[in-house]
C-alpha positions, 0 to 999 in steps of 0.5 A, spaced: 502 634 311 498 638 305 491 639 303 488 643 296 481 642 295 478 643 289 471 647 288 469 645 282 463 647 277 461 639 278 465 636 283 469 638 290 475 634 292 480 634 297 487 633 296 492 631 302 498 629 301 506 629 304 512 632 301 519 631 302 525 631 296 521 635 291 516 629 292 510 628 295 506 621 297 498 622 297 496 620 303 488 622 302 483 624 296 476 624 297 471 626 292 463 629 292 459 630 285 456 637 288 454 640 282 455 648 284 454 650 278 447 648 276 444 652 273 449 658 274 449 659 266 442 660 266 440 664 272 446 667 274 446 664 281 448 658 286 441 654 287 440 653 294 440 645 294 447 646 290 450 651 296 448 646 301 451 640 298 457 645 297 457 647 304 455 639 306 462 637 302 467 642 305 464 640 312 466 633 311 473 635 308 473 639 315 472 634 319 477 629 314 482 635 315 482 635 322 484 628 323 491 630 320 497 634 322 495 639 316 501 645 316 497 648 309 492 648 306 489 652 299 482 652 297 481 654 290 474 656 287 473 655 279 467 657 275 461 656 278 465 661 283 467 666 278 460 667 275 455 666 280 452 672 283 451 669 290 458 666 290 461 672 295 456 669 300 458 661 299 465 664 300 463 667 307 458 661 309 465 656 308 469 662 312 465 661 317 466 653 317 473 654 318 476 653 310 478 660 307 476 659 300 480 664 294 476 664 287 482 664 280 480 666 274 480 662 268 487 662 266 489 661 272 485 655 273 488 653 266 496 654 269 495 650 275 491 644 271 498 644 266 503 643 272 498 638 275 498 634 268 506 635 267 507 633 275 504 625 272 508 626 266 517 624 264 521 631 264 521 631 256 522 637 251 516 635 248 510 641 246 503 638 250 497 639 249 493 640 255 485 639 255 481 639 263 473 639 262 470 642 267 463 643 269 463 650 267 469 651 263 474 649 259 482 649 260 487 649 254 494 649 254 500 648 250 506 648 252 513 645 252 515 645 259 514 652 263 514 655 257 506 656 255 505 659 248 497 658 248 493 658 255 485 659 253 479 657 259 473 657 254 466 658 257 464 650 256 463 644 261 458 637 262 454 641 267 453 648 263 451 643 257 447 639 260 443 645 263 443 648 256 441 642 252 438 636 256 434 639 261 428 635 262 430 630 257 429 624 262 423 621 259 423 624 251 423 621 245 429 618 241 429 624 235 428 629 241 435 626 245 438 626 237 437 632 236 438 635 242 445 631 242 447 634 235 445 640 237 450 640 244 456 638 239 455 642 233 455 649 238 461 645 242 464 644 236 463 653 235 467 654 241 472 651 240 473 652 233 475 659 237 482 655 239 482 651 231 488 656 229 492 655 235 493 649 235 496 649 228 500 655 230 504 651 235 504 643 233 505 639 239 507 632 239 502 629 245 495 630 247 492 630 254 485 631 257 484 631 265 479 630 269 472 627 270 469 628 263 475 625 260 476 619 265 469 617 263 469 616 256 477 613 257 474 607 261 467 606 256 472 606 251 477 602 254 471 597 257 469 597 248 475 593 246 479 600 245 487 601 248 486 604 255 488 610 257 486 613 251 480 616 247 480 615 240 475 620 235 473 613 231 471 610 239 466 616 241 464 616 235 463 608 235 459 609 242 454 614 239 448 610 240 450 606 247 449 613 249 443 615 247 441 607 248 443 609 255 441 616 256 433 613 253 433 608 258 433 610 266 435 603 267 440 602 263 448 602 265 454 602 259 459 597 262 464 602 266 459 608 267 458 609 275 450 611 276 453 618 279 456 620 272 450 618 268 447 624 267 453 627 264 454 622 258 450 626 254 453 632 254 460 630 256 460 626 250 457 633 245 463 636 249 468 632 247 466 629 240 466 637 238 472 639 241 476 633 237 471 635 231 473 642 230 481 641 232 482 635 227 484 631 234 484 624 232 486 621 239 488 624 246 491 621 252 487 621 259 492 624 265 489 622 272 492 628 275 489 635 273 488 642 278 488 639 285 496 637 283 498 642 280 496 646 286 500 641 289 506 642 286 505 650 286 503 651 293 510 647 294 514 651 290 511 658 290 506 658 297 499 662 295 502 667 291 497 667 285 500 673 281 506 669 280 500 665 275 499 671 270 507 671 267 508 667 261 514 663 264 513 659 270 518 659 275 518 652 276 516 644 273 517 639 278 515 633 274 515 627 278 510 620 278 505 622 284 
């Protein structure tokens, strides 16, 4: 058996799984909303309740682990990690507990989301687009099979919004929350009119966004009467007042949002919305596999060897239903 687990800007998980003839069958997958990078962009540092819940999440992983025949294991840490100043601390402190952590850079990150995306997906010569939004990043990819013609990891995330944008937003006013959300998707929009030109340059045939922000938004869509497993700019852009109506309202749940994501609407919706703004994207699908898989099928393929993630071409896709 194998186990990836996934440090996230937002959320930790833990992949287990078995692999036999090219294959693999998930055995396990947990899942911990810590939040590590909280406050990151602003004070350049883990916070100590955010580095505790981190260390309480991968003593949990630990113990899961420890009741499987694991034979690898690969950890990898993501933005959070990349940026805080206190990170190299947060390493030692999980080294101690037994789970050796390696931090890849944005690109990496963005590699190793594409192979997790295609691992889903049917073999096809098809040019795909790729979107993973993080808690402090985000990853964009077009490629046709192994070939990569854009990999861009853009300084943006639900968490890192929501610090920047609606800190303190719990009990203000409508035309505050109005405002703050415009503010959030016209400077989410600013970002990524940086990658606008390339996806003009490279047209793909299929869209896909991974991950937590993006599965939220796919299941309030879906729950509005809107085709599951996609999300459309006309059903975001439908959903606008429900989201601040929400957000307004401490009480208050949309059909399909889990109490633990609430906080993140706001400026996951910004993130979103402004990315499919400034590309001109009209619809893109969910993908339900992203970095933990695609470090599933690299492990199993090239071991732990990250250098292999900086050449244009990578050595091997194995797409396959997980």
């Amino acid at each position: 058996m194998y186990a990836c687990i996934d440090l996230g800007s937002n959320s930790f998980h833990l992949l287990i799984a078995e692999w036999q003839d090219e294959k693999s069958q998930i055995v396990e997958r947990f899942s911990h909303i810590v939040q590590l990078g909280e406050g990151v962009a602003l004070s350049g540092e883990i916070s100590p309740a955010a580095f505790e819940r981190g260390l309480q999440s991968l003593r949990e992983f630990r113990d899961v682990m420890s009741r499987y025949p694991i034979q690898q294991y690969w950890a990898l840490g993501t933005n959070a990690l990349r940026l805080a100043r206190n990170a190299p601390r947060f390493i030692e402190a999980a080294h101690d507990l037994g789970i050796d952590v390696s931090v890849i850079s944005g690109v990496q990150e963005a590699i190793l989301v594409y192979l997790g995306v295609l691992s889903h997906l049917p073999c096809s010569d098809d040019t795909r687009l790729v979107v993973d939004i993080g808690g402090g990043s985000t990853e964009i990819i077009i490629g046709q099979q192994e070939r990569r013609f854009v990999t861009e990891s853009l300084p943006i995330g639900c968490v890192s919004w929501r610090d920047r944008f609606f800190q303190g937003q719990a009990h203000a006013s409508r035309e505050a929350l109005e405002e703050a959300l415009e503010n959030a998707t016209d400077a989410a929009a600013q970002v990524f009119q940086s990658v606008r030109e390339s996806f003009e340059r490279f047209p793909w045939a299929a869209a896909y966004a991974s991950s937590g922000t993006a599965k939220m938004l796919a299941v309030l869509s879906q729950y509005r009467g809107y085709q599951e497993g996609m999300i459309s700019i006309l059903a975001l852009e439908a959903m606008r007042e429900d989201v601040l109506r929400c957000a307004e309202n401490p009480d208050m749940l949309l059909p399909g949002l889990k109490d633990r994501r609430k906080e993140l609407l706001l400026p996951g919706w910004a993130v979103l919305v402004g990315l499919m703004r400034a590309c001109n994207l009209q619809t893109i699908n969910f993908s339900p596999t992203a970095l933990r898989e695609g470090m599933l099928d690299f492990m199993m393929h090239n071991g732990a060897d990250t250098s292999i993630l900086g050449r244009d071409t990578l050595p091997e896709i194995t797409q396959t239903t997980l």
